[in-house]
C-alpha positions as CSV (number, residue, x, y, z in Angstrom):
1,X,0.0,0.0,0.0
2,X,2.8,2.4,1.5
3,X,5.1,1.7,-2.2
4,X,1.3,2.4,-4.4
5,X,1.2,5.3,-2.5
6,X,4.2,7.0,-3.4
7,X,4.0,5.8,-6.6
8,X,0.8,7.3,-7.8
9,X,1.5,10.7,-5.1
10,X,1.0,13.9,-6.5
11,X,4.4,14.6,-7.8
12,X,5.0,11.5,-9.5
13,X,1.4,12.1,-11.5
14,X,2.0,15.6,-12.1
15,X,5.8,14.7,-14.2
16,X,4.2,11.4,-15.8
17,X,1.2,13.7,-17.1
18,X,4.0,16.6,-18.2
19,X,6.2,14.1,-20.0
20,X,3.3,12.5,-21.9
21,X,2.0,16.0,-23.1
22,X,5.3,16.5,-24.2
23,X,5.6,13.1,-26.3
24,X,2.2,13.6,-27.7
25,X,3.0,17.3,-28.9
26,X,6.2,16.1,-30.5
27,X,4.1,13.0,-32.2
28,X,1.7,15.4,-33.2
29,X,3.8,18.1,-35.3
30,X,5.0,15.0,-37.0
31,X,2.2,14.1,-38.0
32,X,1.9,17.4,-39.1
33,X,5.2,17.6,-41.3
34,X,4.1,14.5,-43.2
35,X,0.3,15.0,-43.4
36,X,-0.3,19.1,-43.6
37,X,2.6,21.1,-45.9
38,X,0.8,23.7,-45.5
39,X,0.7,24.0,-41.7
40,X,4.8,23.3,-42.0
41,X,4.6,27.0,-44.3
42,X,2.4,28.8,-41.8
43,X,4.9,27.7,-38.7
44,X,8.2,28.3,-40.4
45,X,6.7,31.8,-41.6
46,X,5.3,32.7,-37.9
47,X,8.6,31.4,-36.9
48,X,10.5,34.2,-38.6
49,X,8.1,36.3,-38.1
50,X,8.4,35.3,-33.6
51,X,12.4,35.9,-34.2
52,X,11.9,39.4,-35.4
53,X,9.1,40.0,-33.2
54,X,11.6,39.0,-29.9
55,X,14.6,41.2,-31.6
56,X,11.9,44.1,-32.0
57,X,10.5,44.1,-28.9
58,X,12.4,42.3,-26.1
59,X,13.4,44.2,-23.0
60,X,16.0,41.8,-22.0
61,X,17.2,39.6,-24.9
62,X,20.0,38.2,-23.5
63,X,17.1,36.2,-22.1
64,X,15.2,35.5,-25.0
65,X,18.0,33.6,-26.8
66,X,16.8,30.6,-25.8
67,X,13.3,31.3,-27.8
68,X,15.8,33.0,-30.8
69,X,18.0,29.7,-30.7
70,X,15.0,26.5,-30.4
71,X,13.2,28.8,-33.3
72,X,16.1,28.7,-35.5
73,X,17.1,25.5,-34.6
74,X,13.8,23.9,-35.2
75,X,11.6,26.2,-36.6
76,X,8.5,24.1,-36.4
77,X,8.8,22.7,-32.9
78,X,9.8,25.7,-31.4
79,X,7.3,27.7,-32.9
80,X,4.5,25.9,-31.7
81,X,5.9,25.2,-28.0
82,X,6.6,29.3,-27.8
83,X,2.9,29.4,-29.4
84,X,1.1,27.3,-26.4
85,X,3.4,28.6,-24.1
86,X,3.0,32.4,-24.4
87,X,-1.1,32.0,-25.6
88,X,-1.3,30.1,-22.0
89,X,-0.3,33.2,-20.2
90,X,-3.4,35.5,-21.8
91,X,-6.4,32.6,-21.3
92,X,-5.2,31.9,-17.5
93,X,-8.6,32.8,-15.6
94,X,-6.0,33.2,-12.5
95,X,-4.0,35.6,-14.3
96,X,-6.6,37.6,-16.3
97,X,-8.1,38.3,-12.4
98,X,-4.8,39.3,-10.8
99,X,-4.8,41.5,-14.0
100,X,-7.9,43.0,-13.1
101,X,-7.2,43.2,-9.7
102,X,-4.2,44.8,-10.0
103,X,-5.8,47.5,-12.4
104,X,-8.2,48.1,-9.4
105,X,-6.3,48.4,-6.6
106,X,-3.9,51.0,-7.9
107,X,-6.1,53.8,-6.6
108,X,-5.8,52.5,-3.3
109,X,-1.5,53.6,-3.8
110,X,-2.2,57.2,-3.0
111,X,0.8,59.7,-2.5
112,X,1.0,62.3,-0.1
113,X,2.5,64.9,-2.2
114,X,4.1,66.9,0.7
115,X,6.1,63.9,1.3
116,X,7.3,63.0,-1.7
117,X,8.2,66.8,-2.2
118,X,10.1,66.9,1.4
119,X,11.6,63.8,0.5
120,X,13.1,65.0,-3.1
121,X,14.0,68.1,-1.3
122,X,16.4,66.4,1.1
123,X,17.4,63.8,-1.5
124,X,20.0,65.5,-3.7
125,X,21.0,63.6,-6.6
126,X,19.1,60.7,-5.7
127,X,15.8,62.0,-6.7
128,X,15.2,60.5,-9.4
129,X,14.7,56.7,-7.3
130,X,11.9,58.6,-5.1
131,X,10.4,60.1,-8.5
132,X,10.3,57.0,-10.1
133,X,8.8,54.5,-6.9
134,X,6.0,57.2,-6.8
135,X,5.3,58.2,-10.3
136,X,6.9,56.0,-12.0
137,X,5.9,52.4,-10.8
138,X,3.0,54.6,-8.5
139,X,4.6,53.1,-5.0
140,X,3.8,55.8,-3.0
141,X,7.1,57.2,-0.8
142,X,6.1,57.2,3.3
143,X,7.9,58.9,6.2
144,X,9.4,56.1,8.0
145,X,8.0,55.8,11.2
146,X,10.0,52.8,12.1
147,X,11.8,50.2,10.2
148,X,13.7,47.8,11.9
149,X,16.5,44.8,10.5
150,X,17.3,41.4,11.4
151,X,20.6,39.9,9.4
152,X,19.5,36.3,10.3
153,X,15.6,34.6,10.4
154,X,16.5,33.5,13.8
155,X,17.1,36.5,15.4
156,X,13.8,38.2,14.1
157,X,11.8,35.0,14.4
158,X,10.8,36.1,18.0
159,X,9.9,39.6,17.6
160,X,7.5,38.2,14.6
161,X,5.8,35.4,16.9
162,X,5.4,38.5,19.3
163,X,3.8,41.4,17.4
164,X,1.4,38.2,15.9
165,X,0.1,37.5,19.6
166,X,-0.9,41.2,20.1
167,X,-2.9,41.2,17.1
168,X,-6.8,42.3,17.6
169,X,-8.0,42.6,14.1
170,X,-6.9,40.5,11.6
171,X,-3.4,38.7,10.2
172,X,-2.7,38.0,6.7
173,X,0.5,36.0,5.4
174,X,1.4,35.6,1.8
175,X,4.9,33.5,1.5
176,X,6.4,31.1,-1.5
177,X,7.2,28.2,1.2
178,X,5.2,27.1,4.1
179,X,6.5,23.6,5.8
180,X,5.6,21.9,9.0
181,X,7.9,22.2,11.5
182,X,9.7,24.2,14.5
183,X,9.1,27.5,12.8
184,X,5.3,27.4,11.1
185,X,4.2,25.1,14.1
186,X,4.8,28.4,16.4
187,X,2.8,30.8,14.2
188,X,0.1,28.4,13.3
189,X,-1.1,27.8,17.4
190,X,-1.2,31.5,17.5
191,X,-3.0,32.1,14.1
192,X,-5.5,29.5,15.4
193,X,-6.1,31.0,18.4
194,X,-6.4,34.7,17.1
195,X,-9.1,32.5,14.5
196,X,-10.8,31.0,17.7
197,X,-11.5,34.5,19.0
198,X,-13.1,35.8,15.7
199,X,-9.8,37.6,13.8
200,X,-9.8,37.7,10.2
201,X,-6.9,35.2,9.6
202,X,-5.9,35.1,6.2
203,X,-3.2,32.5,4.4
204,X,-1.9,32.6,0.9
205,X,0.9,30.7,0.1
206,X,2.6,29.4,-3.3
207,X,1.3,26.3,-4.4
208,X,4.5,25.0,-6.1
209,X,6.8,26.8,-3.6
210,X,5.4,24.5,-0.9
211,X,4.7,21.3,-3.6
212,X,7.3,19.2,-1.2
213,X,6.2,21.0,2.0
214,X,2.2,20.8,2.4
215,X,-0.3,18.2,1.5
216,X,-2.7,19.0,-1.2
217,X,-5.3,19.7,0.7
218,X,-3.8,21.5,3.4
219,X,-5.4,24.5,2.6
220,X,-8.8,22.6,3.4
221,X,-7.2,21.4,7.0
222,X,-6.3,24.8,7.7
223,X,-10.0,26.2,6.5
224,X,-11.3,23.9,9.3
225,X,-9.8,25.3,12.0
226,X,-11.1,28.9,11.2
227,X,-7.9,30.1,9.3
228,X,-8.8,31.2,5.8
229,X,-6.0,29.9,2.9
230,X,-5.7,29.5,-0.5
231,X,-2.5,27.8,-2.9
232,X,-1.7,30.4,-5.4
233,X,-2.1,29.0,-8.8
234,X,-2.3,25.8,-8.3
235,X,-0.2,23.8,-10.9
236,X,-1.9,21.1,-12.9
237,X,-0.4,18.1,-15.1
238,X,-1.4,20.6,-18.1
239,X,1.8,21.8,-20.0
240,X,1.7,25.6,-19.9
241,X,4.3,28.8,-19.0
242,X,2.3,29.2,-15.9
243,X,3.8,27.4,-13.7
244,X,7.0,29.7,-14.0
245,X,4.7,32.2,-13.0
246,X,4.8,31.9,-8.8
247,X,3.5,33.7,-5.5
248,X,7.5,34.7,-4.5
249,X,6.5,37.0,-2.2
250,X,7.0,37.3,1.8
251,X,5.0,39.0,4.0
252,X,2.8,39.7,7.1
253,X,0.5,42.3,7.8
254,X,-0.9,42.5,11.6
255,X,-3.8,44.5,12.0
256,X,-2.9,47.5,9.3
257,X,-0.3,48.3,12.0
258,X,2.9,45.9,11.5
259,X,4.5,44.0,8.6
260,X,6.8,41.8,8.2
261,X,8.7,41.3,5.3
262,X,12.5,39.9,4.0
263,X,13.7,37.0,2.9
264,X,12.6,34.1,5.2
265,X,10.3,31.9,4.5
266,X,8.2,30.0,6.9
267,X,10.2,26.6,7.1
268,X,12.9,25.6,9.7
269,X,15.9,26.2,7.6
270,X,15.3,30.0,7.8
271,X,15.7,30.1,11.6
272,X,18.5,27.8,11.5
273,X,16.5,24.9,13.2
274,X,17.3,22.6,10.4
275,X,20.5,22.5,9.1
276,X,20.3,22.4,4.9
277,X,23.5,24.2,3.4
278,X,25.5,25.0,6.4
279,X,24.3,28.4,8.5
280,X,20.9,30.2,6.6
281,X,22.0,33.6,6.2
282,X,18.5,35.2,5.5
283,X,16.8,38.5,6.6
284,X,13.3,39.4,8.4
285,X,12.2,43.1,8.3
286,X,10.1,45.1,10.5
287,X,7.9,47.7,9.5
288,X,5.2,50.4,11.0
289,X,3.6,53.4,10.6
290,X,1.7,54.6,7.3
291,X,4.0,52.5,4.8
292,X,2.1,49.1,6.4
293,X,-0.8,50.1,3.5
294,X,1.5,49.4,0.6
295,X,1.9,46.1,2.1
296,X,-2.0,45.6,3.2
297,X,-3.0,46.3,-0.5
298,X,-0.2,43.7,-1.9
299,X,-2.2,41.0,0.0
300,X,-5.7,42.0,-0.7
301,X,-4.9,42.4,-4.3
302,X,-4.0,38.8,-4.7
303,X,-6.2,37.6,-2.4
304,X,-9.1,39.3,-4.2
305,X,-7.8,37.7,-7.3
306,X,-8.4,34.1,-6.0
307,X,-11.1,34.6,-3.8
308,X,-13.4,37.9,-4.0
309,X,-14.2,39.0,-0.5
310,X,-13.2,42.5,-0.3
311,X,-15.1,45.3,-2.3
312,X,-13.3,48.2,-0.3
313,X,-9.8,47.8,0.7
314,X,-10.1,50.8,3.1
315,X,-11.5,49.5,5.5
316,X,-8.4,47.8,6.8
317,X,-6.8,51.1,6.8
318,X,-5.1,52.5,9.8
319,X,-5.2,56.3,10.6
320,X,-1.3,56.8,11.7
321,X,-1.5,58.1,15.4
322,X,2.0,58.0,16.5
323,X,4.7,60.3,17.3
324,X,5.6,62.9,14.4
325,X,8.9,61.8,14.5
326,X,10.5,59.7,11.7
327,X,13.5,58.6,10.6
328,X,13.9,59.2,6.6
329,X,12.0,57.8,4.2
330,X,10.5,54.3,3.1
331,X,8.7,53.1,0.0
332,X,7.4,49.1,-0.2
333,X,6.9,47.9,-4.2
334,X,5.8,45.1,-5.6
335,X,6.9,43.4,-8.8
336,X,4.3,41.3,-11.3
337,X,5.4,39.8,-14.7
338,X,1.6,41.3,-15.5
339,X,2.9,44.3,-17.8
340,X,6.1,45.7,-18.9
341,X,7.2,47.7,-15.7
342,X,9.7,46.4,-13.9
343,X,10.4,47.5,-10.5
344,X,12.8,45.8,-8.7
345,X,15.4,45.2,-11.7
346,X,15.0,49.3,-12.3
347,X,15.6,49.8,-8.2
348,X,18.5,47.7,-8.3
349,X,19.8,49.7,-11.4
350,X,19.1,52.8,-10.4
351,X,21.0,52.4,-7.1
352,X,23.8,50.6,-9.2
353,X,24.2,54.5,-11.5
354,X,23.7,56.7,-8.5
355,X,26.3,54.8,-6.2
356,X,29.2,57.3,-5.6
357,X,31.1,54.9,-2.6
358,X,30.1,51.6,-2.4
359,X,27.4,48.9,-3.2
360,X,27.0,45.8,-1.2
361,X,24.3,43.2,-2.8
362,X,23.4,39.8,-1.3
363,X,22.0,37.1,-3.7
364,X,21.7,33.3,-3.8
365,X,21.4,33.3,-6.8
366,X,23.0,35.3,-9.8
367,X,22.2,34.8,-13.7
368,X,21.7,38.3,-15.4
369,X,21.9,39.7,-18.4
370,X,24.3,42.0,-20.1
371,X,22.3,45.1,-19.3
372,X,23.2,44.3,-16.0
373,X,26.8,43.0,-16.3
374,X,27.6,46.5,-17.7
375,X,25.9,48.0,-14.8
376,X,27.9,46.0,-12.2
377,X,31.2,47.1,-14.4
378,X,30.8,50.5,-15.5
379,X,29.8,51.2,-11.8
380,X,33.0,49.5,-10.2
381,X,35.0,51.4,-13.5
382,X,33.7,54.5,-11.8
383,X,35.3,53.8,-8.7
384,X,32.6,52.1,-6.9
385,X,33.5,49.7,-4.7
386,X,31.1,47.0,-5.7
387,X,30.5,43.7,-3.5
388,X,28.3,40.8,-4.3
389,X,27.9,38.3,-1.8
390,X,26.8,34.9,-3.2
391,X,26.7,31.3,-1.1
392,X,29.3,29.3,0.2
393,X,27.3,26.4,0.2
394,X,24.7,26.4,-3.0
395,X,21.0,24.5,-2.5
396,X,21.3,24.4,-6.2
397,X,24.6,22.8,-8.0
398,X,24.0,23.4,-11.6
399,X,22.1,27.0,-10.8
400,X,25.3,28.2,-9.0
401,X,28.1,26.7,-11.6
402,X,25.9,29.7,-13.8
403,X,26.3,32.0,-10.9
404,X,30.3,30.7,-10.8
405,X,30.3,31.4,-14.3
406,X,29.0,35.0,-13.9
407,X,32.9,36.0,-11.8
408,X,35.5,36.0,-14.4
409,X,33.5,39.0,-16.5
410,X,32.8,40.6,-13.0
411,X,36.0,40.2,-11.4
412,X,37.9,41.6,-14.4
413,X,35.5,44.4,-14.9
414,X,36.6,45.4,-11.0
415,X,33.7,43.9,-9.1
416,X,34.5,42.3,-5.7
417,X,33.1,38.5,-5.7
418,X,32.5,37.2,-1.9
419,X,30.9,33.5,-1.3
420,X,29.8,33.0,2.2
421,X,31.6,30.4,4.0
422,X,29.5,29.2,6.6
423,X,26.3,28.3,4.6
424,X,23.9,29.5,2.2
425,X,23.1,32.9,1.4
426,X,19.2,34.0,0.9
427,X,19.0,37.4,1.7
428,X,18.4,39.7,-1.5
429,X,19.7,43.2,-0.4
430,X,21.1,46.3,-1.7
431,X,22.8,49.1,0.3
432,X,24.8,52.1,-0.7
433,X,26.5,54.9,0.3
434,X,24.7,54.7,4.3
435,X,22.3,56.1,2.6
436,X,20.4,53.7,0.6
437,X,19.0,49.9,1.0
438,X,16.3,47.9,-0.3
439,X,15.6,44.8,1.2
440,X,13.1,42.1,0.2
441,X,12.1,38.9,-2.2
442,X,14.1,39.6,-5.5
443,X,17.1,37.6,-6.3
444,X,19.3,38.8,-9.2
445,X,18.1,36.2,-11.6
446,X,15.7,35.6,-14.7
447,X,12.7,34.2,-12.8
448,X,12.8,36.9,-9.7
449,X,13.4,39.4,-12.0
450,X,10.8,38.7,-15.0
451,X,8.3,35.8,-14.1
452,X,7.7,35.7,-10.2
453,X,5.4,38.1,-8.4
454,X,7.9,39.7,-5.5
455,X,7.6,42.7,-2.9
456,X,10.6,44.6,-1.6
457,X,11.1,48.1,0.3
458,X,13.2,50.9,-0.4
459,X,14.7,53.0,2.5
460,X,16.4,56.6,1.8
461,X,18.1,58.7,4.6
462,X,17.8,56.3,7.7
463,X,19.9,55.3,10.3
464,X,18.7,52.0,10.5
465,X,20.9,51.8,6.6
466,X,23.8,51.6,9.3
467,X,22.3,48.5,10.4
468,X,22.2,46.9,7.3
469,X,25.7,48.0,5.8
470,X,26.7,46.2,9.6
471,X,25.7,42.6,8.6
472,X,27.5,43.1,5.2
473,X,30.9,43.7,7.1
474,X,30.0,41.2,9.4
475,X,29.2,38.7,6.7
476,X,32.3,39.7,4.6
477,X,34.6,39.1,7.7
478,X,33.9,35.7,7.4
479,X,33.4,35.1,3.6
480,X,36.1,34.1,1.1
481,X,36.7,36.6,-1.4
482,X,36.7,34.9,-5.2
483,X,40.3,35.4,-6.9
484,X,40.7,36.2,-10.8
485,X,42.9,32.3,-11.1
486,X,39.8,31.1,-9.3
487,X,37.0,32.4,-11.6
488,X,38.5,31.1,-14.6
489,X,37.1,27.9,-16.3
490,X,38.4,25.8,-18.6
491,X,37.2,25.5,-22.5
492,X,34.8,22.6,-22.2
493,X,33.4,24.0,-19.0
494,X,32.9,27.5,-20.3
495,X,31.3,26.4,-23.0
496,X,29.2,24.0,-21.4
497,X,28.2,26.9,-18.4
498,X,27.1,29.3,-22.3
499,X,24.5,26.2,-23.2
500,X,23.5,26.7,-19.8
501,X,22.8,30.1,-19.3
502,X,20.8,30.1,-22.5
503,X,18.1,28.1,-20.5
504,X,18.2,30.1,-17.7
505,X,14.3,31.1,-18.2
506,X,14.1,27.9,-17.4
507,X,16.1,27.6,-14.1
């Protein structure tokens, strides 16, 4: 029974189902070569056609290669697979209501214009970030009333189980990876309390993030016991571009009050209870006061999108009534594939051109394209001193031998390479210049960057920057620091690492 069972388990179904789709398409344009000439013509001119199309139009084309080269190569096969693909992602009911959603709650981002003019004021040459968060990607710019930093999950674990047992109104969570354990075991007794005594508990988490993690009808076990939860997109044997499309987001929201945000997700490698990939180096944020709305309507908009409940978003808003004081300014974003914005990649560049000192980045995870290789060079080439921290230990062999291969450009261009020695590094963070960090979901790579929904914060002028330049010189005290002899690769591997990369929309 127990060797049935694991046989015909979800996963095992799901890649049976994926790999037969597959055979059958393959079978089917065949058929098509031998039995339809005239639906070869049609392909191999869409197929040019598609090529052109991605060279006209493409926003980051060192991406798109892989398209370019599996047209070229097989012009009919590759048409129709970027054909069901890309169609896939217009006739998804989940997407066309995120889509709508979205569209709707933008009027709920409202700026104080006072602020963001104070804010430019005192900003200097690094206007033009705040101008673009607020009327650019319309994130509205906040005073911060109180932003606080944790360099490790374990450290701000305890602060979050403690601002979740004063809630009185409601809780809602949005994360890629729930998993039973140490960690989620701890928030879930309070989250079913707080449901016992009539709070609006809300969970959304990813459905293939926590594939491995949840059973598949956890959300059902959970609905029981008063807790409201829903899988985002849940994946089906179907063949389609939509599962690259995932919930990547983190964060809490306690009563229109508090959120939580960073790194961490809720399993017990993030607090270091379960050791993975050597010591988790991940991040959890703290955040109060009037910027808690940006993060109130990230949540409703997606959980609106899966499950209407909400006509008026407002009325979980929170008048500020704290102390006037504040401590520069703070501006939570989100980033959607929906559309052809894209935040986080233009915060991370814009911090890149205004550095004048230094730029410290954490990333697991590091395959970018050449838009952003020139960006990490000509800043260093100005002087810069720019770090990236990557892991010591990778979750993720063949994803980091791309990372690996990313260092020989990057060294020689003068960027500083460090891999964490201790364990694995999570945390996706930018700071410059003690002036400037953004901390949140987005790892520098294709999928963060273009195809997963994320959140992340930007912070100007506050001293709690200090605290987050800290656990970079903490972390680079114990990190190895990548030599030029030890980036270089041999010819087979470098060439093998280019075939990678040109899948790494797939990775």
């Amino acid at each position: 029974m127990n060797f049935l069972k694991k046989c015909f388990n979800r996963t095992v179904v799901m890649l049976i189902a994926i790999v037969l789709e597959v055979l059958f398409i393959i079978r089917l344009f065949k058929w098509f070569g031998k039995n339809a000439a005239w639906i070869d013509g049609v392909l191999r001119v869409l197929s040019v056609l598609i090529v052109l199309g991605i060279n006209k139009n493409s926003t980051h084309l060192s991406f798109d290669m892989m398209w370019i080269l599996l047209i070229i190569v097989s012009p009919i096969f590759g048409t129709a697979m970027y054909l069901l693909l890309g169609a896939n992602l217009f006739t998804s009911k989940t997407f066309y209501n995120i889509l709508i959603t979205t569209m709707d709650s933008a009027k709920y981002y409202k700026q104080d214009e006072e602020v963001l003019k104070e804010a430019e004021n005192q900003a200097g040459n690094f206007k033009g970030q705040l101008e673009y968060l607020s009327k650019g990607a319309h994130f509205p710019v906040y005073r911060n009333r109180e932003f606080d930093y944790w360099g490790t999950g374990d450290a701000g674990y305890p602060t979050l189980l403690e601002e979740m047992r004063k809630a009185e109104k409601f809780i809602f969570l949005e994360y890629f990876i729930i998993e039973e354990g140490k960690m989620w075991d701890g928030m879930l007794e309070i989250l079913e309390e707080k449901a016992a005594q009539g709070l609006d508990i809300r969970v959304l988490y990813d459905d293939l993030g926590s594939f491995f993690t949840l059973p598949l009808k956890y959300a059902d076990e959970l609905e029981k016991k008063g807790v409201k939860c829903m899988a985002f997109n849940r994946i089906n044997p179907r063949l389609n571009i939509i599962i690259n499309h995932r919930d990547h987001r983190k964060l809490m929201v306690i009563d229109g009050k508090v959120a939580f945000s960073g790194g961490v997700n809720l399993a017990d490698e993030y607090i270091n209870a379960k050791t993975k990939f050597g010591h988790w180096k991940d991040n959890i944020i703290r955040i109060k006061g009037e910027a808690v709305w940006s993060y109130t309507v990230l949540f409703l908009t997606h959980w609106n999108a899966l499950r209407k409940t909400d006509e008026n978003f407002n009325v979980f808003k929170v008048p500020y009534e704290g102390s006037e004081e504040f401590d520069g300014y703070i501006a939570p974003y989100g980033e959607t594939p929906i559309g052809e914005e894209r935040t986080a990649q233009n915060v991370y560049l814009n911090i890149l051109n205004q550095a004048k000192d230094y730029v410290y980045i954490f990333t697991p995870y590091l395959i970018i394209d050449t838009e952003f290789i020139s960006a990490l060079v000509l800043t260093a080439k100005r002087g810069v001193d720019v770090r990236l921290m990557t892991p010591g230990i990778p979750d993720k062999k063949i994803v980091f031998s791309i990372t690996q291969s990313f260092y020989k450009t990057l060294i020689n261009g003068g960027v500083k390479i460090f891999e964490y020695s201790p364990g694995f590094v999570h945390s996706k963070v930018f700071v410059s210049d003690d002036r400037i960090c953004t901390v949140g979901t987005v790892n520098l790579d294709y999928r963060s960057l273009y195809l997963h929904f994320e959140n992340g914060i930007y912070v100007f002028d506050s001293k709690k920057v200090l605290d987050v330049k800290q656990d970079f010189l903490d972390a680079f005290e114990v990190s190895h620091q990548v030599t030029p002899e030890e980036a270089k690769r041999g010819l087979i591997m470098e060439f093998l690492l280019s075939v990678l990369r040109l899948f790494a929309p797939l990775m």
